[in-house]
C-alpha positions as CSV (number, residue, x, y, z in Angstrom):
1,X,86.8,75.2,102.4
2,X,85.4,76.2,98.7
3,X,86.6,76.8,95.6
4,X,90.4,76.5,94.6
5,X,92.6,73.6,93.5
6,X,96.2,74.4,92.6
7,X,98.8,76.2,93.6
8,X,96.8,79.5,93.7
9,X,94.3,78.0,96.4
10,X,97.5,77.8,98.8
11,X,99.4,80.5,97.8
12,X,97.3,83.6,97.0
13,X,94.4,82.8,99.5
14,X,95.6,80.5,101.9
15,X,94.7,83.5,104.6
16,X,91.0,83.6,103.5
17,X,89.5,80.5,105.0
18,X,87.1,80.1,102.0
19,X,90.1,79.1,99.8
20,X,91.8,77.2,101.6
21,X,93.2,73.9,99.9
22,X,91.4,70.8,98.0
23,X,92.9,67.8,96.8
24,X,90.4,65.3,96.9
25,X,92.0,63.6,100.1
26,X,89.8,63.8,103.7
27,X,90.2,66.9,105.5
28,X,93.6,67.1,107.4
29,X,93.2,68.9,111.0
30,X,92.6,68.1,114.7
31,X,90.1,65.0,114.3
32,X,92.7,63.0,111.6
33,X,96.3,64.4,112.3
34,X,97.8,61.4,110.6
35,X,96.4,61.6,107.1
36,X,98.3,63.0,104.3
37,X,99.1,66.3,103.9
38,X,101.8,66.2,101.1
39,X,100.1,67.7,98.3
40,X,99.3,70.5,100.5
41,X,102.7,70.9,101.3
42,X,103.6,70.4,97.7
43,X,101.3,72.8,96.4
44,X,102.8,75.2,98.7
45,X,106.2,74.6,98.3
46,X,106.2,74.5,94.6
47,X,105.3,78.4,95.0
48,X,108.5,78.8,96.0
49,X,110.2,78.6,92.4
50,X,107.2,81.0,91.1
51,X,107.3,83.6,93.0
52,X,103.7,83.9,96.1
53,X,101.7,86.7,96.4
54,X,103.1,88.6,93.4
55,X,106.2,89.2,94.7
56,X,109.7,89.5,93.2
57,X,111.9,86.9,92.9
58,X,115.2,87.4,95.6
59,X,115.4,90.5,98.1
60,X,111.8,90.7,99.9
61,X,110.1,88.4,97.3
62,X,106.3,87.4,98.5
63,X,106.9,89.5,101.8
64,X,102.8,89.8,101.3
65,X,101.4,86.4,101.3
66,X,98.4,86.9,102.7
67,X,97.1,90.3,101.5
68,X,94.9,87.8,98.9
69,X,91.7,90.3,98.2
70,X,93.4,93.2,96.8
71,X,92.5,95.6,94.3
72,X,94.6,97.7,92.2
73,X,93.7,101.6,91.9
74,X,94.5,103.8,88.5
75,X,97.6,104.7,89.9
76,X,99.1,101.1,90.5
77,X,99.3,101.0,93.9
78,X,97.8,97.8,96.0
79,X,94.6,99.1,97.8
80,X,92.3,96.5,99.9
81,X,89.6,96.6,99.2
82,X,87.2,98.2,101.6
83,X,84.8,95.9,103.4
84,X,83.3,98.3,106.2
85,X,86.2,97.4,108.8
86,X,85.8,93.6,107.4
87,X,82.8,93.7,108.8
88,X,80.9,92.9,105.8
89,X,79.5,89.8,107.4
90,X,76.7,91.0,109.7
91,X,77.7,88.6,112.2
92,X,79.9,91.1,113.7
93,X,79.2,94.5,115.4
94,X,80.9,97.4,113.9
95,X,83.7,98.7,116.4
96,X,84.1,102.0,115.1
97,X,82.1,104.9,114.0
98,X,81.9,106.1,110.1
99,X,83.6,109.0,110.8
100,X,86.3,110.4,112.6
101,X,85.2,111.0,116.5
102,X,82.1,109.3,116.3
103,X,81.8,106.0,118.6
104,X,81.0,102.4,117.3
105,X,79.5,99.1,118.6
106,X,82.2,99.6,121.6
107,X,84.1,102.2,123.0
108,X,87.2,103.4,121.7
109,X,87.9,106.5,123.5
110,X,87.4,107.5,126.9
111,X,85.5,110.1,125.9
112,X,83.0,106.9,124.3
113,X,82.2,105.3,127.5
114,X,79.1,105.0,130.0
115,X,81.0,104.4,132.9
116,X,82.7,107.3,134.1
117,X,82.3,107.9,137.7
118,X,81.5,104.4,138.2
119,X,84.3,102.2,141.1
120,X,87.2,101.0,139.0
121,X,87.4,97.0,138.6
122,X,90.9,96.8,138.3
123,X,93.9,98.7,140.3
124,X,96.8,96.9,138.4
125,X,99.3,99.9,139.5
126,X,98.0,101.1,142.6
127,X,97.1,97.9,145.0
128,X,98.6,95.8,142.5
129,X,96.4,92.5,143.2
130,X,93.9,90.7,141.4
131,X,90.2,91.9,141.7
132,X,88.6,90.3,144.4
133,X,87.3,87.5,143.9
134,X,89.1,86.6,141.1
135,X,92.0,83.6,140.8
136,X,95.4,84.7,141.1
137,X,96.3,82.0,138.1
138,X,93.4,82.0,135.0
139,X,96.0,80.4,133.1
140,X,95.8,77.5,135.5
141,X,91.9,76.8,135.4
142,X,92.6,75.5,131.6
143,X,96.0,74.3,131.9
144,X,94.9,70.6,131.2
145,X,92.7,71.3,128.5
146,X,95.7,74.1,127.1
147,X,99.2,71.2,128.1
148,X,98.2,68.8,124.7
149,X,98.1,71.6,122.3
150,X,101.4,72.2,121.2
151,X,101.5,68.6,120.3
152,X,98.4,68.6,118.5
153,X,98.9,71.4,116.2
154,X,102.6,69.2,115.3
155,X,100.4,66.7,114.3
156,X,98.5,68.2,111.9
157,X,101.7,70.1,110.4
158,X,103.7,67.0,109.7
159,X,104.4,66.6,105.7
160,X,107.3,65.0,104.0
161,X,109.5,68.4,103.7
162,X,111.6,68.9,106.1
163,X,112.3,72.3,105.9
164,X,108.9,73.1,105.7
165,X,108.0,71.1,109.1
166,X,110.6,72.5,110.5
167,X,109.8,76.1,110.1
168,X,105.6,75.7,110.8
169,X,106.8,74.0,113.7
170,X,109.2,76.0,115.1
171,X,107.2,78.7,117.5
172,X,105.5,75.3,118.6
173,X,108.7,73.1,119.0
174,X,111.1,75.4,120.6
175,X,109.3,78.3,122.0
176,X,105.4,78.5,122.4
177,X,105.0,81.3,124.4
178,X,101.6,82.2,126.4
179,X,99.7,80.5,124.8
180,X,97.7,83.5,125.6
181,X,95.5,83.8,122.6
182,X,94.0,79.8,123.5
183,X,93.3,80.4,127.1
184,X,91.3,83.1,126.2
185,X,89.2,80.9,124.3
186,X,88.9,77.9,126.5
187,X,88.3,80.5,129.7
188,X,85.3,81.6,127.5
189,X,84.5,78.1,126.6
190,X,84.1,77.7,129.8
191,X,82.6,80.8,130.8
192,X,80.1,80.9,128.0
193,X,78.7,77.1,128.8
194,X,75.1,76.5,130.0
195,X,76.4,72.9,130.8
196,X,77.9,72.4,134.6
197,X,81.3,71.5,135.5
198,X,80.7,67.4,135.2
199,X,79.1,67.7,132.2
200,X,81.1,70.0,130.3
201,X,83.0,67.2,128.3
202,X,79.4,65.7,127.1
203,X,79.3,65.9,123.3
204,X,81.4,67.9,120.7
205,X,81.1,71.3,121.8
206,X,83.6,71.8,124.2
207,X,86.2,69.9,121.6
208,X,85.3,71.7,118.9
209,X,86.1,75.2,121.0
210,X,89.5,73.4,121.6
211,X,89.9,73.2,117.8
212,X,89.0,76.9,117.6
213,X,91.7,77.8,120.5
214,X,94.0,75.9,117.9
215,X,93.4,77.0,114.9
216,X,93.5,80.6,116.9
217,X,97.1,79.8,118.0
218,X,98.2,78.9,114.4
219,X,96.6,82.2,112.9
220,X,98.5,84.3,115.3
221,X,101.7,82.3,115.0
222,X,101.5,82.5,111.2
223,X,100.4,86.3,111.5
224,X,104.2,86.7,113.6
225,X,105.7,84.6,111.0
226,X,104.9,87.1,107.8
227,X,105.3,90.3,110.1
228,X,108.5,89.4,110.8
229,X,109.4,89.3,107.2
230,X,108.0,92.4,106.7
231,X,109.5,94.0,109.8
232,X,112.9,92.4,109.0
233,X,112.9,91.6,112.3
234,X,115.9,89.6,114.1
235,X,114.6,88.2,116.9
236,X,111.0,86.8,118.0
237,X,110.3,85.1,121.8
238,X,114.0,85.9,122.4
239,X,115.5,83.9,119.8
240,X,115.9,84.1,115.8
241,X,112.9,84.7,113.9
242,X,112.0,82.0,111.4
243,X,113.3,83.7,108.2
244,X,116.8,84.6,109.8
245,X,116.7,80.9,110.6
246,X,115.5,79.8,107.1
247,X,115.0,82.6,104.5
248,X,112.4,85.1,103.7
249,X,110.6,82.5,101.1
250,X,110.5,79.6,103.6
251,X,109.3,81.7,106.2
252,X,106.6,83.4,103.8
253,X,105.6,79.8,103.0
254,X,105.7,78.7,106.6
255,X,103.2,81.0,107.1
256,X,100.7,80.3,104.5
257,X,101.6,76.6,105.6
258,X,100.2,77.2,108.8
259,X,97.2,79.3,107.8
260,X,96.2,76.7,105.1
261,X,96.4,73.9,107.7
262,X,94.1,76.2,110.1
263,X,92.0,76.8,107.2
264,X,91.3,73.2,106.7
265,X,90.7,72.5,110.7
266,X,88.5,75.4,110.7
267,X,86.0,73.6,108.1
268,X,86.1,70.7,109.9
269,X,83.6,73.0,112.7
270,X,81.0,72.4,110.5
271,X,80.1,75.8,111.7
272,X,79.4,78.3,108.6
273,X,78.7,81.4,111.3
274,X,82.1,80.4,112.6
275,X,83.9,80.2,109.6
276,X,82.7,83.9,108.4
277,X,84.2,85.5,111.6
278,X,87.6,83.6,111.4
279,X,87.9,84.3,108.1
280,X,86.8,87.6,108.6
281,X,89.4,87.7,111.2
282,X,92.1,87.1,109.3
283,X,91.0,90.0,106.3
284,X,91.6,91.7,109.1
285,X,95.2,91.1,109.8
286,X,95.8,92.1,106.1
287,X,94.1,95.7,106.7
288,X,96.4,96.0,109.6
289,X,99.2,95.6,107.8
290,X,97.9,97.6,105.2
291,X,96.9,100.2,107.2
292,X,100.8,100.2,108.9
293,X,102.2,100.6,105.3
294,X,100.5,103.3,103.5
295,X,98.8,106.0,106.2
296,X,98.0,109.5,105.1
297,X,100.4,111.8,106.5
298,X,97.3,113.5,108.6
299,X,96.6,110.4,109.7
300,X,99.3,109.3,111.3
301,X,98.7,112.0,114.5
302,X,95.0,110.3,114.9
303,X,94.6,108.9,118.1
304,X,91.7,106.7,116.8
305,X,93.2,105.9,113.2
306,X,95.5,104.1,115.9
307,X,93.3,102.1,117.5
308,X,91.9,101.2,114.1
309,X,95.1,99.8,113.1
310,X,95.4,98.0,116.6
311,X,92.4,96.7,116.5
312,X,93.2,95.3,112.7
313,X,96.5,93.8,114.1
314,X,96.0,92.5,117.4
315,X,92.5,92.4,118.5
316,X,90.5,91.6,115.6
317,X,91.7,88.0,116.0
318,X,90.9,88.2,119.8
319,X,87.4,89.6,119.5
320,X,86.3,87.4,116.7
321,X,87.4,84.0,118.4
322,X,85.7,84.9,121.4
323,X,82.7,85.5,119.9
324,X,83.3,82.0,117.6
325,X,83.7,80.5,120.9
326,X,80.2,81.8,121.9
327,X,78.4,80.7,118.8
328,X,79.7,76.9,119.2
329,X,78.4,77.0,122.6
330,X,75.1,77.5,121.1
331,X,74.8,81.4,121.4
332,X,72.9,82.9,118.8
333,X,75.5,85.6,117.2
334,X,73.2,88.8,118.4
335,X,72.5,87.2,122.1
336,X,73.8,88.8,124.9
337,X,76.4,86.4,125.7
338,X,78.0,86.5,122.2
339,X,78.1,90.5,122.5
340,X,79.7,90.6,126.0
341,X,82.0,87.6,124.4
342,X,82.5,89.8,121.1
343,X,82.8,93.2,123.3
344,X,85.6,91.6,125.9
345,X,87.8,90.3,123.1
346,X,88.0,93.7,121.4
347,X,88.6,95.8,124.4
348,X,91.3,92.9,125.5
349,X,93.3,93.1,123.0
350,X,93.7,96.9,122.5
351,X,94.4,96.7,126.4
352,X,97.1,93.9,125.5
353,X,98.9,95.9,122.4
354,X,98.3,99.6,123.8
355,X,100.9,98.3,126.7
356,X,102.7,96.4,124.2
357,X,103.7,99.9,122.8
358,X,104.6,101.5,126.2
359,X,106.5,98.3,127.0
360,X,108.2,99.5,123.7
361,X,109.5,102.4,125.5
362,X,109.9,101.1,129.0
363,X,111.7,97.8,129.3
364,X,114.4,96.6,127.8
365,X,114.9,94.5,124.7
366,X,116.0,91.0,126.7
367,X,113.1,91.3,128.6
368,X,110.9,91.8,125.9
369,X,112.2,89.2,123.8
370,X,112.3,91.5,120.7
371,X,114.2,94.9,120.0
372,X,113.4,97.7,122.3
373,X,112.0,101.1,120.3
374,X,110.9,98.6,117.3
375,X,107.9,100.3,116.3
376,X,109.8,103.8,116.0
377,X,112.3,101.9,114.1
378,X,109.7,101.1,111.6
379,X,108.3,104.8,111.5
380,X,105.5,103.8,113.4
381,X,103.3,106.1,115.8
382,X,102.2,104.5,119.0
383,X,99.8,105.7,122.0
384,X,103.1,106.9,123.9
385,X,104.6,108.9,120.9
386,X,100.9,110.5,120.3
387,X,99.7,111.5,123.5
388,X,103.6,113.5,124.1
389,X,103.1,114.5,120.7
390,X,99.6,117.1,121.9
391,X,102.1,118.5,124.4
392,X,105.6,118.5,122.6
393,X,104.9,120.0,119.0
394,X,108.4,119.1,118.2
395,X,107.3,115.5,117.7
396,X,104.8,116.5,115.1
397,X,107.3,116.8,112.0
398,X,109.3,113.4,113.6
399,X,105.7,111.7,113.4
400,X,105.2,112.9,109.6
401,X,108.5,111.9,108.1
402,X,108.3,108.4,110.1
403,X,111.4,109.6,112.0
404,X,113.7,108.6,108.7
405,X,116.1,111.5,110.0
406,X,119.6,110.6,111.8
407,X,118.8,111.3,116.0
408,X,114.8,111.1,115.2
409,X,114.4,107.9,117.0
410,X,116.5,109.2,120.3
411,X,115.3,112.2,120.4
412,X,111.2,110.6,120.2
413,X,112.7,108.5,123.0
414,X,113.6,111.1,125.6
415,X,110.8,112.9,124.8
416,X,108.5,110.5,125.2
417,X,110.1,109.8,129.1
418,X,110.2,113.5,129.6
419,X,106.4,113.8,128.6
420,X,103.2,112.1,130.4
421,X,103.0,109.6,127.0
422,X,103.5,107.0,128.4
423,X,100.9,107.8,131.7
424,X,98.4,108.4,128.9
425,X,98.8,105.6,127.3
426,X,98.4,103.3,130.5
427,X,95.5,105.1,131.2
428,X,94.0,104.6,128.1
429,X,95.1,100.5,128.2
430,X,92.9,100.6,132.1
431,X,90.2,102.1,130.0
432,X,89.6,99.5,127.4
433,X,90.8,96.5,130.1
434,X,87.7,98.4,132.4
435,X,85.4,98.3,129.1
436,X,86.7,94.0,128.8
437,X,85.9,93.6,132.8
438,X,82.4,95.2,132.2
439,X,81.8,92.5,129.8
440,X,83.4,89.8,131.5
441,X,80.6,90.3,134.1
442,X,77.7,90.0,131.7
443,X,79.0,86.4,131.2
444,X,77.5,83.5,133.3
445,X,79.1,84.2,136.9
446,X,81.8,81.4,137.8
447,X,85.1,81.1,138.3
448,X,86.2,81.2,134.2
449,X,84.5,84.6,134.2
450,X,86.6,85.6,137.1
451,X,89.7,84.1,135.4
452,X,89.0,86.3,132.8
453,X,89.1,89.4,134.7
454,X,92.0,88.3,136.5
455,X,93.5,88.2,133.1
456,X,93.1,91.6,132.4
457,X,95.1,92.5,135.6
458,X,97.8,90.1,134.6
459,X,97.9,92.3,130.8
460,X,97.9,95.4,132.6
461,X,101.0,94.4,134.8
462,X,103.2,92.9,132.8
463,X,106.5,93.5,131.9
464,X,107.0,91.3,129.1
């Protein structure tokens, strides 16, 4: 990482990997998990008794760690700053149009795509089976290289406070999900390799895309960390979320922990294209979050403002480590391969979080691990609430005032169910998992390809 000593480094730009943290000690990650990382932790820690991220001290102090490249408008309020979607890079295609209607680098509409008419890839509700061809587990084509992760990233989290340890660890320790987000990347490690099956271990490239699957993982766990904060949500994974375990400050510095740590693991790729798009990944998640806090009232009824916000949330972090995971396997950012890479990763994850929010509506809170209806609960608009909403006018005013009004939450429920929402919004989720097949088969044909499609069906068909 560059730039930064201090407190400030860790604290304020922890999230932006060119902060990062510098101490003067060898870089702490995946190739030295044993070597010191106390004054990190320190550093970090310390912020604790200052305040992080200009927050107040007590109530929802520093509940915005990471929003660290922010600029303050004449009326006061927090704006981000404006990078062209974070885009800024040039490494990265632009996913969505200037202007309202008008299509990017990748389809976000069906209205956007080339492929109407064309035979369907995927039938995850009708037949309900895997596209030929394709393996019934993907997870299983990577589970050796995914089984030592866990352990790994507790390596490189160990410091001398407790607490601290603790609450980085926890997702990791007690409850580590998926681990979607990494076999993604090591199916397109795979996938994206020129190198045959017996060779594949030859040299640093296929370790270094391990690392990336890592540091991946900790992004998004540190990225559930600080939205649960701001969420005040109870439960994660279907048990307490970190700061009802802890408080709202450990968690918030959990969080930068854990990005810190991936910041300095990141460097450690030796890859400056690399390191762009991660960080560029994680400005991202901040103009999601953003975005969910302060949209125009208008706004909020946009179908593609939405996806915008999805993308910001959820896929952005898919999307860019796919293409990463391209790039270290010695694709030129603007080949083919790295575009189908880049292209699959976005239209994965707004499959992935577009039946996220129907799951909102449709199963039940147990199974989902998390409230049921949390998004409402929050005032948010998803693809269920705005496709009933162009047929049922009576959710329009519920939409503007963030249904703040006693029975607004029920009464989006039932119509939601009574509507086709929730249809739409599957349809829309087979659209962009259609788009992610598409570009799945521009990749080197073998069976991590496949496994990639057949991961589609498995987002598609969930319950959970």
């Amino acid at each position: 990482p560059s730039g930064g000593s201090s407190n400030n480094a860790v604290c304020g730009g922890a999230a932006a990997c060119g902060g990062g943290v510098h101490d003067g000690s060898p870089g702490v990650g995946f190739l030295d998990p044993n070597a010191s990382a106390s004054r990190h932790a320190r550093a970090l820690w310390d912020c604790e008794e200052g305040g992080f991220g200009g927050g107040q001290r007590g109530g929802r102090s520093g509940v915005a760690p990471f929003l660290g490249r922010v600029g303050m408008q004449a009326g006061g309020e927090a704006e981000l700053v404006d990078r062209e979607n974070a885009h800024g890079v040039g490494l990265l295609q632009e996913p969505f149009g200037k202007g309202k209607g008008e299509r990017g680098a990748f389809p976000s509409l069906p209205e956007h795509g080339n492929h109407q008419g064309e035979p369907a890839i995927l039938d995850p509700w009708g037949k309900g089976t895997f596209p030929e061809g394709c393996p019934d587990d993907p997870f299983g084509i990577v589970a050796e290289e995914i089984s030592p992760f866990a352990d790994s990233i507790k390596q490189v989290l160990a410091t001398d406070h407790p607490i601290l340890e603790e609450a980085a660890k926890h997702f990791f320790a007690q409850r580590q999900g998926k681990q979607f987000r990494p076999t993604i990347v090591m199916l397109m490690a795979k996938a994206c390799s020129t190198k045959s099956a017996e060779s594949l271990h030859e040299g640093d490239t296929y370790s270094k895309q391990a690392m990336l699957g890592q540091i991946t993982e900790m992004i998004h766990v540190a990225s559930l960390i600080h939205d649960d904060v701001l969420d005040e949500a109870d439960t994660r994974r279907g048990g307490e979320a970190v700061h009802k375990l802890y408080s709202n400050k450990v968690a918030v510095i959990a969080g930068d922990y854990l990005l810190a740590r991936a910041s300095v693991v990141l460097a450690q790729l030796h890859d400056n294209e690399v390191t762009e798009i991660m960080s560029t990944a994680l400005e991202s998640l901040v103009q999601g979050e953003i975005m969910q806090i302060r949209t125009a009232s208008d706004d909020l009824l946009d179908m593609v403002t939405y996806l915008r916000k999805s993308y910001h949330k959820t896929a952005s972090l898919i999307c860019d480590a796919c293409k990463s995971c391209a790039i270290l396997g010695g694709h030129a950012h603007d080949s083919e391969i790295a575009r189908a890479a880049e292209a699959y990763g976005f239209h994965l994850g707004l499959a992935y979080q577009i039946i996220d929010d129907v799951l909102d509506f449709t199963v039940a809170s147990d199974v989902l691990g998390k409230p049921a209806m949390a998004d409402v609960s929050l005032g948010l608009s998803t693809a269920p609430v705005l496709y009933a909403a162009q047929s049922n006018p009576e959710l329009v005013p519920l939409i503007k005032r963030k249904f703040k009004n006693p029975g607004d939450i029920d009464a989006a429920l039932r119509i939601v169910l009574e509507s086709d929402g929730v249809d739409k919004a599957k349809a829309l989720a087979l659209f962009h998992a259609e788009e992610a097949a598409r570009a799945a088969s521009r990749l080197p044909e073998g069976e991590a390809s496949k496994g990639l499609t057949s991961l589609l069906h498995i987002v598609l068909s969930r319950n959970s």
